[in-house]
N, C-alpha and C positions, 0 to 999 in steps of 0.2 A: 027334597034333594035338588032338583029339577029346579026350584025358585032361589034357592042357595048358589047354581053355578050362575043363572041369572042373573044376580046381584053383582056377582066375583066380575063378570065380563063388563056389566056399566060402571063397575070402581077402575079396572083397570082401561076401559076409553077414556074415562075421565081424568084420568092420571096421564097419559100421550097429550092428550090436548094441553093442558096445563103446562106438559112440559115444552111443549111446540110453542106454545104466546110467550114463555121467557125464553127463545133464541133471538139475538141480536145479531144481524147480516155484519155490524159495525166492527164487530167484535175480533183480534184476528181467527184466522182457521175455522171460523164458522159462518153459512151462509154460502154464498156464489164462489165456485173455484176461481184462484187466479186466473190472468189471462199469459199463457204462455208464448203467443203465437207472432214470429219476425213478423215485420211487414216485408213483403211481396214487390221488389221494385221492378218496372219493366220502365221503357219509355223507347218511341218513336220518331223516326230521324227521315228529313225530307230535304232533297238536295238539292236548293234551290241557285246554284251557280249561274253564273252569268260570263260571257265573254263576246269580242267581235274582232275579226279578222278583217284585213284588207281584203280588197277583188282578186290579189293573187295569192289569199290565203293566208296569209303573213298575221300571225297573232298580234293586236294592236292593244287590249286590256284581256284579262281573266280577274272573275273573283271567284272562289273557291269556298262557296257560300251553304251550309246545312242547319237545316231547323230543326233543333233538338225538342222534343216535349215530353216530361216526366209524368208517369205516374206509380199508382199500386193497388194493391187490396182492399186500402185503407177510404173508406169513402168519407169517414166523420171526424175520425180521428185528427188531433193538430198534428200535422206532419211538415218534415224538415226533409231539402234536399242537398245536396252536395256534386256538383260533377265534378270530375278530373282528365286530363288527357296527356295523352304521351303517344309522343314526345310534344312538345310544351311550347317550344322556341317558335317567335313567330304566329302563334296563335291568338286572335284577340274575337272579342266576344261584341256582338249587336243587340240591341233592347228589341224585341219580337215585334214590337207595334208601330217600328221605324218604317218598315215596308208597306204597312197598311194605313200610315199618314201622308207616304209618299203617291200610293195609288189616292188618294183621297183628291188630293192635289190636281193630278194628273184627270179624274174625273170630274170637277170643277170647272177644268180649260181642257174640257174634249176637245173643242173644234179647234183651238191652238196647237194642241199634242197633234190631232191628226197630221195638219198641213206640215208642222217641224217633220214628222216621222214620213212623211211622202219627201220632202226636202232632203230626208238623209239618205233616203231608196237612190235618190237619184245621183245624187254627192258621192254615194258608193257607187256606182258605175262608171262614173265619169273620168277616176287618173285609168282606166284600164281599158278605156272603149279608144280605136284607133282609128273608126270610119268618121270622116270629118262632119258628114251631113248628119248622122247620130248624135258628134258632138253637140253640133249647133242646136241642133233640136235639144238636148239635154241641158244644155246652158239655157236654151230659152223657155224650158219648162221652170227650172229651178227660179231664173228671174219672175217668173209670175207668181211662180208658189209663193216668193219671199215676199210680194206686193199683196199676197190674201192673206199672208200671217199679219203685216203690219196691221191691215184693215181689221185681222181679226183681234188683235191683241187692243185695237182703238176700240174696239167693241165691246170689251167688257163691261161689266154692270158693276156698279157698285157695290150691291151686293155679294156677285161674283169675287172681285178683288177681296171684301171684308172674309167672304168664310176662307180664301183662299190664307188669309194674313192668320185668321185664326189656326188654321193646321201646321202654317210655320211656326204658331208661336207655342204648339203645342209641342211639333217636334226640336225646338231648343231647349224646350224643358223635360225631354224625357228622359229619366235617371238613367245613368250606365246600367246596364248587363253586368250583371254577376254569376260566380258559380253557384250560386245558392236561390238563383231563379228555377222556376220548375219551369218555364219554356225562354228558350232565348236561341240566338243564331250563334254557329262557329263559322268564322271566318277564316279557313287554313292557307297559311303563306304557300305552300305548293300542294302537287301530285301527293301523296303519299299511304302508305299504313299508318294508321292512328289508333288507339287504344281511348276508346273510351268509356267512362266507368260512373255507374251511376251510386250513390246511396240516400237510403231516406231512411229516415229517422222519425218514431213517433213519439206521441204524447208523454209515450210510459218511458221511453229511454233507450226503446227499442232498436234496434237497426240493423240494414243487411243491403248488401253489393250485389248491382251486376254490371258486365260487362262489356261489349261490344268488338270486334275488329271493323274501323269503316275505311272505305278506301275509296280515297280522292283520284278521281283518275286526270289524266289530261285532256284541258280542252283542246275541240276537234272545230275545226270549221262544220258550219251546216250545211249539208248537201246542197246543192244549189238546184233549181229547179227548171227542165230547160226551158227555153224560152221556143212557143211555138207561131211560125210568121203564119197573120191571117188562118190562126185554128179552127175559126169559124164561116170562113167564106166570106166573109162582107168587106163590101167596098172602104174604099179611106181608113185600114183598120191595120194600116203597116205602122210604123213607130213616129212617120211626119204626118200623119193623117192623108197620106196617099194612098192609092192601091188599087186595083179591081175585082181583089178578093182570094185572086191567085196567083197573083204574082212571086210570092215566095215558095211557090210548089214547080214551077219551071224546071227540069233535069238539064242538065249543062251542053245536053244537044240529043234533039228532037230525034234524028235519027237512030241512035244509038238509045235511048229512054222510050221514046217516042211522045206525043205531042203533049201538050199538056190539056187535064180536063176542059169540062163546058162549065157552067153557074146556071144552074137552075132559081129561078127567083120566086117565092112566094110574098105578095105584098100584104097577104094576112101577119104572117110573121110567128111566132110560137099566141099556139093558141090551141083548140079543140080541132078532133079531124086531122087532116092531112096537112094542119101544118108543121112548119118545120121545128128542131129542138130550141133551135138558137138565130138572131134575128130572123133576116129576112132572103137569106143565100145559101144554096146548096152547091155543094162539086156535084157533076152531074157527069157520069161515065156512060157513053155509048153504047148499045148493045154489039156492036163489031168488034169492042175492046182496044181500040187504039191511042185510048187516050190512057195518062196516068198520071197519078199524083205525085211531085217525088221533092223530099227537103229534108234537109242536111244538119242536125240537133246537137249540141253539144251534152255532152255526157260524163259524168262524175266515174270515173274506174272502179271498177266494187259494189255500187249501187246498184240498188234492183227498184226501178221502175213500173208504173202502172199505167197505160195506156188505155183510156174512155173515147168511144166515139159511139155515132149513130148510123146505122142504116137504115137502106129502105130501095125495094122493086120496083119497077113498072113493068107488070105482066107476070103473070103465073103460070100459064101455057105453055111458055119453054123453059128450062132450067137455064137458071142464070144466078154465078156465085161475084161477091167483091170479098180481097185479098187486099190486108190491110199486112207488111211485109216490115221488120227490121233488118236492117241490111247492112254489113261492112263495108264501107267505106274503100277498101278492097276493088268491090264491083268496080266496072270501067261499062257496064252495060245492062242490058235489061236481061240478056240470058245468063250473063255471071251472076247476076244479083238472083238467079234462081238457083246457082248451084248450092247445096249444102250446106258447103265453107265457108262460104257466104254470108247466109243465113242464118240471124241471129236469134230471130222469130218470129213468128206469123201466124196468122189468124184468116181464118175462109170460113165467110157465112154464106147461106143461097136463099133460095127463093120458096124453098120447101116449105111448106104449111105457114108460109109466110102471108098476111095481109096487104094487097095492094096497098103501095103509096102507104103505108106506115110505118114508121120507123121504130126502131128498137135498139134499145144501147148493147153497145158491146164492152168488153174489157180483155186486153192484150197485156201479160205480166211479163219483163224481160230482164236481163241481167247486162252489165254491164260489160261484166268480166276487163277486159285490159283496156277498154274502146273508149277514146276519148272522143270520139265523136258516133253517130251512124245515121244512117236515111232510112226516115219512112216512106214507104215507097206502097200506092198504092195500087189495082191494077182490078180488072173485072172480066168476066168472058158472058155471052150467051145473051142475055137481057138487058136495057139500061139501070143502069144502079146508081143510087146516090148516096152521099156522104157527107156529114153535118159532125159540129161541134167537137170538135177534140178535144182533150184536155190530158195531163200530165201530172203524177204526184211521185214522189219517192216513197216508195213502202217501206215503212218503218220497222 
């Protein structure tokens, strides 16, 4: 009996296999399920606008410029895209690799772009600046620059010029931008809500939407950043290559401010030790406290500012603080400019667990609120204090 079901069991494996070698995958409904599955479309939008305002803000171009790039799920499959937008009027489309034959260009004649792009810094300050000795300086910066572009543009290599010829002759032949590119730029005529809407399509015939709200905003001028006279204390370092270091910290009268700092001088210069952060000149405050630092910043309304500098003590033995002060313009004096109302912000560091003679940065964050202008005003008590390198950014 027992050898009998044994036989029954190898007749019927024998029969499953048999009938498993005659399925054909080819055949329909037998074999691997269909594939049912949309493609997945997403795609990644990068708003690469561009604009420039005059000195009094005044918008002189805008382009209104977004780098769209498609994708999906689909890593192998042959896939088709499709964009759409709305509203439509006004909208025209850029081939994605126009931008990166252009920078190509531009890094070929580095040293030509640099000196143009110093030429236009200056060209931009110039219908707005109304101090005449600024002008003249600014006119005669611009005639030199224009004398090293020449020189530099006689300079090119021949080689230079050839790959230069070659990136133009590639960007004449670059095909239009289509809707049916998976990356390309939208170039929108204004501000607006736009609707934009992706689909891809695969191999099999597949397809599926999605969709976006983007919003083009308007362009803003860029915060301007103030301009700080002699930030660093060194000599020749005003805007004609004059100065003493601090002459642009002077208060409008000694008695009422009081005097203006000393210049501490290291001829080591930034290096190891005690010297200083930035060349070769410090403000150097008095342990009596009657001197101060005081200059007058122009200011963007609304912008929130960062203010960097360095300190540093001489002597540990007494307590001795410097007060590095934003001040309204308001003030008419040195004890108004400590009332409150005043007081736009301030910053007091001392000499507590502090290192003789070395310095340490600080940072002073401020708001603008309505203040088209204010004074930094700086001020010390107890020990002599010094103060080195300034500097100024807008916090983004």
């Amino acid at each position: 009996m027992k050898k009998h079901i044994k036989n029954l069991k190898y007749i019927v494996l024998v029969v499953l296999v048999s009938l498993t070698s005659c399925l054909d995958d080819s055949l329909p409904n037998v074999g691997d399920l269909p594939d049912f599955t949309n493609p997945t479309p997403f795609y990644n939008v990068e708003d690469v606008s561009t604009s420039s305002f005059d000195c009094n803000d005044v918008e002189i171009s805008a382009n209104y410029d977004f780098n769209f790039q498609a994708g999906s799920n689909l890593a192998v499959n042959g896939t088709q895209y499709q964009w759409a937008v709305t509203p439509s009027d006004g909208v025209t489309f850029i081939n994605k690799d126009l931008p990166i034959l252009k920078q190509a260009i531009q890094g070929e004649l580095a040293t030509v772009v640099a000196i143009e792009n110093e030429i236009a810094k200056l060209e931009f300050k110039l219908p707005c600046e109304t101090n005449a000795a600024r002008i003249a300086v600014l006119e005669s910066q611009i005639a030199g620059l224009k004398a090293d572009l020449q020189t530099a543009n006689n300079n090119l290599s021949e080689t230079t010029l050839q790959n230069v010829a070659n990136l133009e002759a590639q960007i004449a032949a670059l095909p239009a931008a289509t809707l049916q590119d998976r990356e390309l730029i939208f170039s929108f005529p204004k501000p607006d809500v736009y609707t934009v809407s992706l689909t891809v399509t695969d191999d099999l015939g597949k397809s599926e939407t999605t969709e976006k709200l983007i919003t083009v905003n308007q362009a803003v001028p860029t915060i301007a950043i103030p301009e700080i006279g002699e930030a660093s204390f060194e000599d020749g370092s005003l805007f004609d290559g004059t100065g003493d270091g601090r002459d642009s910290w002077r208060s409008p009268s000694s008695s009422r401010w009081g005097s203006v700092f000393q210049i501490n001088t290291d001829s080591n210069g930034r290096g190891e030790g005690n010297d200083l952060p930035d060349g070769v000149q410090a403000a150097k405050f008095p342990a009596d406290g009657t001197r101060t630092g005081y200059q007058e910043i122009a200011l963007t309304p609304g912008a929130t500012y960062v203010l960097t500098y360095f300190t540093t003590f001489d002597g540990l033995n007494t307590f001795g603080d410097l007060t590095v002060a934003i001040v309204s313009t308001n003030a008419n004096s040195l004890d108004e400019a400590r009332l409150a109302v005043n007081t736009i912000a301030s910053r007091t560091d001392n000499n507590v667990g502090r290192v003789d003679n070395v310095f340490k940065k600080h940072a002073l964050t401020f708001e603008a609120g309505t203040n088209e202008s204010a004074i930094i005003l700086i001020t010390n008590t107890g020990v002599e204090s010094r103060l080195d390198a300034f500097e100024i950014i807008v916090k983004q």
